[in-house]
N, CA, C and O of each residue as an XYZ file, in Angstrom:
532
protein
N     -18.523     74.820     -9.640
C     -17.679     75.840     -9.064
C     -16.816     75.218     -7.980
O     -17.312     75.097     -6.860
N     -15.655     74.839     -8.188
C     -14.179     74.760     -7.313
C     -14.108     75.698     -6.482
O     -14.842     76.677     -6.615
N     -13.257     75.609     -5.501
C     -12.941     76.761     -4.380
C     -11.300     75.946     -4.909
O     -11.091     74.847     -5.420
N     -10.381     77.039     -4.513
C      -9.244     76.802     -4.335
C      -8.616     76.327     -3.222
O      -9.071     76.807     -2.184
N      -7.706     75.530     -3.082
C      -7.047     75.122     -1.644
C      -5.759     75.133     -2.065
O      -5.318     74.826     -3.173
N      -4.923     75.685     -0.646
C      -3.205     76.249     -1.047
C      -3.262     75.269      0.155
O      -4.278     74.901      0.745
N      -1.721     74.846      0.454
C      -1.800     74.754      1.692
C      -0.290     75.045      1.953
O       0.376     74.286      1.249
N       0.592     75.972      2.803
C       1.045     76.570      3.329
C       2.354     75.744      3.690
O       2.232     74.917      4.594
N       3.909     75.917      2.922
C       4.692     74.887      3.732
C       5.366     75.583      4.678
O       6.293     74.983      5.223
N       5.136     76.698      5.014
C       5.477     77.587      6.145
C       4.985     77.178      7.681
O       5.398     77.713      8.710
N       4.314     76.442      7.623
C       3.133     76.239      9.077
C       3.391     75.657     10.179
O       4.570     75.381     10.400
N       2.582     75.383     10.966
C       3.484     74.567     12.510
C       3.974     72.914     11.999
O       4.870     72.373     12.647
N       3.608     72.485     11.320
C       4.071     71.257     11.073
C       5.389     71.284     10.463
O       6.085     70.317     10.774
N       6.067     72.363      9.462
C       7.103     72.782      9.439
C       8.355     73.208     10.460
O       9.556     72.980     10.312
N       7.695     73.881     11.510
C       8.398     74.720     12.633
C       8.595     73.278     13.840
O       9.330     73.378     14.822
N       7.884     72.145     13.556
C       7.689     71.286     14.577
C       8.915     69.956     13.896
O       9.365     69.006     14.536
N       9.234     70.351     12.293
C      10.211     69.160     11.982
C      11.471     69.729     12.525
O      12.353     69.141     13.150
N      11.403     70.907     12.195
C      13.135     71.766     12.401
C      13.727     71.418     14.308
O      14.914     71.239     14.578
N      13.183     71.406     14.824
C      13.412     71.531     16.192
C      13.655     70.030     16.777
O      12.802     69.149     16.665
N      14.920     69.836     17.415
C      15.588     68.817     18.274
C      14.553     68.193     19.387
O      14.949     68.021     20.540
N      13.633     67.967     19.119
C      12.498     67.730     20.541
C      13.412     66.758     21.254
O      13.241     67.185     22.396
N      14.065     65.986     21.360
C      14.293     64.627     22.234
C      15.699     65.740     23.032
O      15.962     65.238     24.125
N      16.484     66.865     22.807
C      17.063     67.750     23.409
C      16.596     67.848     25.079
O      17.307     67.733     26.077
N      14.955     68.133     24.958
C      14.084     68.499     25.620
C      13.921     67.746     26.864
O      13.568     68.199     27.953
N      14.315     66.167     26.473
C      14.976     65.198     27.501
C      15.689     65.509     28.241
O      15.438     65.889     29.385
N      16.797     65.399     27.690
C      18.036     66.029     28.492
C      17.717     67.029     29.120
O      17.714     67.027     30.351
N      17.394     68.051     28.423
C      17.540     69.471     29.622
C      16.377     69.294     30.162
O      15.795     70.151     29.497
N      15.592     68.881     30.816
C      14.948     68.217     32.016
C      15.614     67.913     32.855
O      15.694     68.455     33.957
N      16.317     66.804     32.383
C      16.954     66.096     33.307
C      17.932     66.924     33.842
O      17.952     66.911     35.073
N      19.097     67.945     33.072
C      20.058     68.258     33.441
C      19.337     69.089     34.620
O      19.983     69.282     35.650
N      18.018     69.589     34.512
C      17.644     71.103     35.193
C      17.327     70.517     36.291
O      17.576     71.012     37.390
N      16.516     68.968     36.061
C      16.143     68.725     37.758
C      17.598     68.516     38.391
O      17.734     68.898     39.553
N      18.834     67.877     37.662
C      19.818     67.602     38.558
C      20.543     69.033     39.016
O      21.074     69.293     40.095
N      20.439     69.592     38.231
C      21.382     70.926     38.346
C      20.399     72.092     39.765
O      20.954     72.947     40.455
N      19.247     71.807     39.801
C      18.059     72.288     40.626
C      17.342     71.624     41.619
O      16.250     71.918     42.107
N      18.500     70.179     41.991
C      18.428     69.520     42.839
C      16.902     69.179     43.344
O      16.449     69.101     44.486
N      16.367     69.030     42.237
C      14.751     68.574     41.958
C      14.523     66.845     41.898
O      14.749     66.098     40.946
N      14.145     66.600     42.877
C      13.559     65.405     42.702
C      12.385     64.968     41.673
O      11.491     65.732     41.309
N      12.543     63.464     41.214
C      11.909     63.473     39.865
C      10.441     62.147     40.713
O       9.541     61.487     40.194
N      10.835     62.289     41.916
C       9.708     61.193     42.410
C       8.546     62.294     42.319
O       8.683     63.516     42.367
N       7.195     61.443     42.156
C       5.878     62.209     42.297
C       5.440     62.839     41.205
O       5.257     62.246     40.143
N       5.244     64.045     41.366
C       4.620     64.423     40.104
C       5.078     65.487     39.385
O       4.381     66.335     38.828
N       6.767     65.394     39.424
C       7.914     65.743     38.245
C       8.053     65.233     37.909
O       8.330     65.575     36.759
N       8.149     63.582     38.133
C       8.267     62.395     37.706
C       7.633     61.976     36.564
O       8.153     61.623     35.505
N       6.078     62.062     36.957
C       5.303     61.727     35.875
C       5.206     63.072     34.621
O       4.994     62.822     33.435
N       5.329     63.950     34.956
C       5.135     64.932     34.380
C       6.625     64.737     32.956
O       6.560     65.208     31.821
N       7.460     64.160     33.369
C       8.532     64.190     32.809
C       8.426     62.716     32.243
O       9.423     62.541     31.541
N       7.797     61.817     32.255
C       7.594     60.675     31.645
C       6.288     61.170     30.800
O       6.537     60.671     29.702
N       5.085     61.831     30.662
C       4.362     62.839     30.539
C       5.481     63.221     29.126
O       5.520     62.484     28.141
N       6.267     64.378     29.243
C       7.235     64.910     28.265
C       7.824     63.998     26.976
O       7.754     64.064     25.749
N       8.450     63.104     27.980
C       8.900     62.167     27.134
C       8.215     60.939     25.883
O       8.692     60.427     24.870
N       6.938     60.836     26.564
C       6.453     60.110     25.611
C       5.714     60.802     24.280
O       5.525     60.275     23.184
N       5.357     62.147     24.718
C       4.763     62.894     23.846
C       5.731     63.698     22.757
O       5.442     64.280     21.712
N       7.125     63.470     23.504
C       8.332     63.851     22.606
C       8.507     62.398     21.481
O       8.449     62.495     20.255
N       8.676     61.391     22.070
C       8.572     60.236     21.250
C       7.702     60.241     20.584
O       8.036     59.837     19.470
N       6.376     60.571     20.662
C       5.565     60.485     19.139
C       5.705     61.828     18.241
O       5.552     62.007     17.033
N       6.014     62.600     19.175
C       6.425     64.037     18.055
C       7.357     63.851     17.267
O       7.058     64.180     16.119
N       8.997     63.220     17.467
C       9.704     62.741     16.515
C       9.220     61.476     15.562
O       9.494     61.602     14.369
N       8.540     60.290     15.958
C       8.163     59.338     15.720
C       7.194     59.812     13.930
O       7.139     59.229     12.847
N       6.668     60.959     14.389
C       5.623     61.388     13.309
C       6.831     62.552     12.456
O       6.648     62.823     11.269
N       7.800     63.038     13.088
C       8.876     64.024     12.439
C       9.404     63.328     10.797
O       9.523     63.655      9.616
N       9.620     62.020     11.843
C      10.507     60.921     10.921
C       9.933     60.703      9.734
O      10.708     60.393      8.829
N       8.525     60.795      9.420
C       7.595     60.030      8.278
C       8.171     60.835      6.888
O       9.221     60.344      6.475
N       7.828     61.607      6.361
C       7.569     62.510      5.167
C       9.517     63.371      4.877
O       9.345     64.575      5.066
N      10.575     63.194      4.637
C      11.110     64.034      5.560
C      12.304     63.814      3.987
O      12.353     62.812      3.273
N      12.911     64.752      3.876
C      14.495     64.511      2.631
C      15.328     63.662      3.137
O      15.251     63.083      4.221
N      16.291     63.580      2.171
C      17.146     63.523      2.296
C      18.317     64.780      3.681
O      18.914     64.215      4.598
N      18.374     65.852      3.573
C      18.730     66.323      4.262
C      18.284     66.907      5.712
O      18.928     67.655      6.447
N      17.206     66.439      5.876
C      16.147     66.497      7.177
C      16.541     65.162      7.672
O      16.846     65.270      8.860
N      16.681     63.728      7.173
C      16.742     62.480      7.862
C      18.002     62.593      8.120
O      18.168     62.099      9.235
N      19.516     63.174      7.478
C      20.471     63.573      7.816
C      20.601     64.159      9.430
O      21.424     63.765     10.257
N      19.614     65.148      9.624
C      20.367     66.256     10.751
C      19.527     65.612     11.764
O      19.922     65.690     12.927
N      18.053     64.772     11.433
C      17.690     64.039     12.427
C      18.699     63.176     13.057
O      18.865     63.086     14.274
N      19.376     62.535     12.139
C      20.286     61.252     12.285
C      21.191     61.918     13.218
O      21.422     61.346     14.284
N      21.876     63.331     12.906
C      22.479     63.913     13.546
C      22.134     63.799     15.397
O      22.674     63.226     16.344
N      21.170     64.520     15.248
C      20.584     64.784     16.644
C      20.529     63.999     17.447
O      21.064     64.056     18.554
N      19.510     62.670     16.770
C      19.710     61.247     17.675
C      21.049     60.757     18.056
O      21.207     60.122     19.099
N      22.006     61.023     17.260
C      23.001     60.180     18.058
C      23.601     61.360     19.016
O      24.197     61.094     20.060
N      23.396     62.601     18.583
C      24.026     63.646     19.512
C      22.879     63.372     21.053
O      23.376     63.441     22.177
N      21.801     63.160     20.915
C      20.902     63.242     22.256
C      21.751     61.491     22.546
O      22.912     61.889     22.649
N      21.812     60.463     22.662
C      22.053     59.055     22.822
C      23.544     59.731     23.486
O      23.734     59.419     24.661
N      24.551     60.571     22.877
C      25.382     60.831     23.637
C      25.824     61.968     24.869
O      26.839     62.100     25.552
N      24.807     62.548     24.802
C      24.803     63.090     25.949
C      23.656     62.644     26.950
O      23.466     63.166     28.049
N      23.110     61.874     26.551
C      22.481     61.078     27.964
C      23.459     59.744     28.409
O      23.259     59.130     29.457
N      24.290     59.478     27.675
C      25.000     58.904     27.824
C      26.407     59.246     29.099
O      27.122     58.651     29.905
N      26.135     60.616     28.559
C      27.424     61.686     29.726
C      26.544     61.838     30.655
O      26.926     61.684     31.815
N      25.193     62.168     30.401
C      24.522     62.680     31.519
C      24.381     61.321     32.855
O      24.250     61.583     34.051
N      24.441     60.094     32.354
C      24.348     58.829     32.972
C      25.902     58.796     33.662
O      26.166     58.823     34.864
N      26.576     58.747     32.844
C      28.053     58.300     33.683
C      27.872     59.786     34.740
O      27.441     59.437     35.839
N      28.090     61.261     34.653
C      28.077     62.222     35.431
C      27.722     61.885     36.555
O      28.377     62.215     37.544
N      26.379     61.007     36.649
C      25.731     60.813     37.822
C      26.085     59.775     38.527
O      26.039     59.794     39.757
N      26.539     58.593     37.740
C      26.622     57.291     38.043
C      28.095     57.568     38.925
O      28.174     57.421     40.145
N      29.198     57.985     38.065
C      30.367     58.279     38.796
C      31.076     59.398     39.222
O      32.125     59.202     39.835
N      30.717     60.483     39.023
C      30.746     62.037     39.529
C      30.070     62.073     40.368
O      30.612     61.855     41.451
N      28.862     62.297     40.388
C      28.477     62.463     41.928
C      27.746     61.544     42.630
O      26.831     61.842     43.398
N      28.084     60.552     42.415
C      28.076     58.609     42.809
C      26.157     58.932     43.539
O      25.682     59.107     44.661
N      25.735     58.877     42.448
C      24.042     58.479     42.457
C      23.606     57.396     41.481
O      23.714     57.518     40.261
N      23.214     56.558     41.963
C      22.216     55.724     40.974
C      20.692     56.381     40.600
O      19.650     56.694     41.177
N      21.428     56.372     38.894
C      20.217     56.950     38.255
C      18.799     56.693     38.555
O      18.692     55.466     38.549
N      17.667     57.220     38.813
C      16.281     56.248     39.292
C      15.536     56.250     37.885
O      15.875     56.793     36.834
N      14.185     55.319     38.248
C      13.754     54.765     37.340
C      13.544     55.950     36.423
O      13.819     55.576     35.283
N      13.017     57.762     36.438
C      13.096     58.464     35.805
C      13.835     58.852     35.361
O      13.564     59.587     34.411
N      15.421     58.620     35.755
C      16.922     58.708     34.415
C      16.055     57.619     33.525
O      15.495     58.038     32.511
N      15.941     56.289     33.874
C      15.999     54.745     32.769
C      15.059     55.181     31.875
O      15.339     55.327     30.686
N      13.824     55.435     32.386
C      12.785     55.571     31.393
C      13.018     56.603     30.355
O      13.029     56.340     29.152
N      13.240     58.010     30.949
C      14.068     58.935     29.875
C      15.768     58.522     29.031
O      16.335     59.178     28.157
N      16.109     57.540     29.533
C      17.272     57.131     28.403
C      17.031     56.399     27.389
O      17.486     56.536     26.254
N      15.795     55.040     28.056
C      15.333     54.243     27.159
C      14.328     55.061     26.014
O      14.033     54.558     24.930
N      13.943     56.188     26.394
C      12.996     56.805     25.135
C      14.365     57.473     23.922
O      14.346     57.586     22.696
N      15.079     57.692     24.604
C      16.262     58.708     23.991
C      16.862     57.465     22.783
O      17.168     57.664     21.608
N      16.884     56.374     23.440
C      18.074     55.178     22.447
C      16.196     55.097     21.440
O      16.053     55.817     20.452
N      15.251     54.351     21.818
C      13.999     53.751     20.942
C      14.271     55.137     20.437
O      15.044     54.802     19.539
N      14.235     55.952     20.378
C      14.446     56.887     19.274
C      15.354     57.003     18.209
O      15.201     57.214     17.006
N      16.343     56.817     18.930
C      17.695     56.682     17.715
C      17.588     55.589     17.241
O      18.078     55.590     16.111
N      17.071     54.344     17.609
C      16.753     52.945     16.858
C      15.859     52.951     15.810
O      16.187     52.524     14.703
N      14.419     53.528     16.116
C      13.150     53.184     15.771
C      13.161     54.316     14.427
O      12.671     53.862     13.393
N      13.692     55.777     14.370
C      13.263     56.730     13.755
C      13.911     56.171     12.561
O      13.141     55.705     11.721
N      15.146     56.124     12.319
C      15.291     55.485     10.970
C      14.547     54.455     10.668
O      13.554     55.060     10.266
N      14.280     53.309     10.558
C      13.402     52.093     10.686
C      12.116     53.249      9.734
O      11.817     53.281      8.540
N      11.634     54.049     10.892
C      10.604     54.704     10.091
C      11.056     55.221      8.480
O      11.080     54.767      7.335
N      11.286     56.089      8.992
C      11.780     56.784      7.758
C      12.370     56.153      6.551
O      12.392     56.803      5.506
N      12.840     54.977      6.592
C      12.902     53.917      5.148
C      11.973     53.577      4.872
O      11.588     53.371      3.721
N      11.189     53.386      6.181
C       9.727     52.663      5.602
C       8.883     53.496      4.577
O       8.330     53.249      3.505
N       9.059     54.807      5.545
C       8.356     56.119      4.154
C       8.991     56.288      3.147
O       8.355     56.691      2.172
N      10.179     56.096      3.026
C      11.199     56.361      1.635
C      10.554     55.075      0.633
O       9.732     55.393     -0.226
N      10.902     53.834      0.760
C      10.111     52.833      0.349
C       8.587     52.951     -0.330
O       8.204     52.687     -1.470
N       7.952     53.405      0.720
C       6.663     54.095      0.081
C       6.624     54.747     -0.528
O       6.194     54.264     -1.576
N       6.921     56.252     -0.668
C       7.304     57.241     -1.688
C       7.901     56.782     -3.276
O       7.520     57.142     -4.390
N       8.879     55.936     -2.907
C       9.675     55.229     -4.051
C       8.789     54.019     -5.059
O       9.160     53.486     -6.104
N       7.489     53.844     -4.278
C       6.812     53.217     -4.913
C       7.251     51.189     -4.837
O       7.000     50.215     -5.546
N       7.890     51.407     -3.740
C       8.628     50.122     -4.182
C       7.789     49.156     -2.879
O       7.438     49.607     -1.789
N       7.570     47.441     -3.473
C       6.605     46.955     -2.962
C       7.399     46.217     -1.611
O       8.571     45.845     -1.654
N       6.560     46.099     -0.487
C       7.213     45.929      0.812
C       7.317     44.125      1.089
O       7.829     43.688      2.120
């Protein structure tokens, strides 16, 4: 006697590919600057905290994913890479602050993302395709 097993492509692992997580960067950042929030202490970490757990949330987004999902990812990454990119000059020469180490660390997760996620995602295409590495 079998039991049946469905399993659901409706579910949080679904609701968790659709969504821009590395966005989530940025508007941090924009909110501490815009809320004149300092990122020393423990916004700081809390937001390096964010960021790395955003990096493995896309990191794992990237694996299993279409053709038109690695598309709008592709999308996103370079759309987040360019507005941290604005968000860097804004600060750097608008309102003449040097970014601190919590801009760097949140930019450098923003680019290893747009680098690394494709990288992944061939690697799974490759696999899927059956083809030997």
């Amino acid at each position: 006697m079998g039991s049946n097993v469905s399993v659901s492509s409706g579910g949080t692992l679904n609701v968790l590919g659709k969504i821009p997580w590395m966005l989530f960067i940025i508007l941090f950042l924009i909110a501490a600057e815009y809320l004149q929030v300092s990122l020393e202490g423990g916004v700081g970490y809390a937001f390096i905290t964010l960021a790395v757990v955003v990096l493995f949330i896309e990191m794992f987004k990237a694996g299993d994913v279409s053709s038109m999902a690695f598309l709008l990812d592709q999308f996103w990454a370079v759309t987040t890479v360019i507005l941290a990119t604005g968000l860097l000059t804004f600060l750097w020469f608008v309102e003449g602050k040097e970014p601190t180490f919590f801009h760097w660390i949140g930019f450098a997760i923003i680019v290893a993302d747009a680098l690394l996620n494709p990288f992944n995602a061939f690697r799974t295409a490759l696999r899927n395709f059956d083809v030997p590495g």
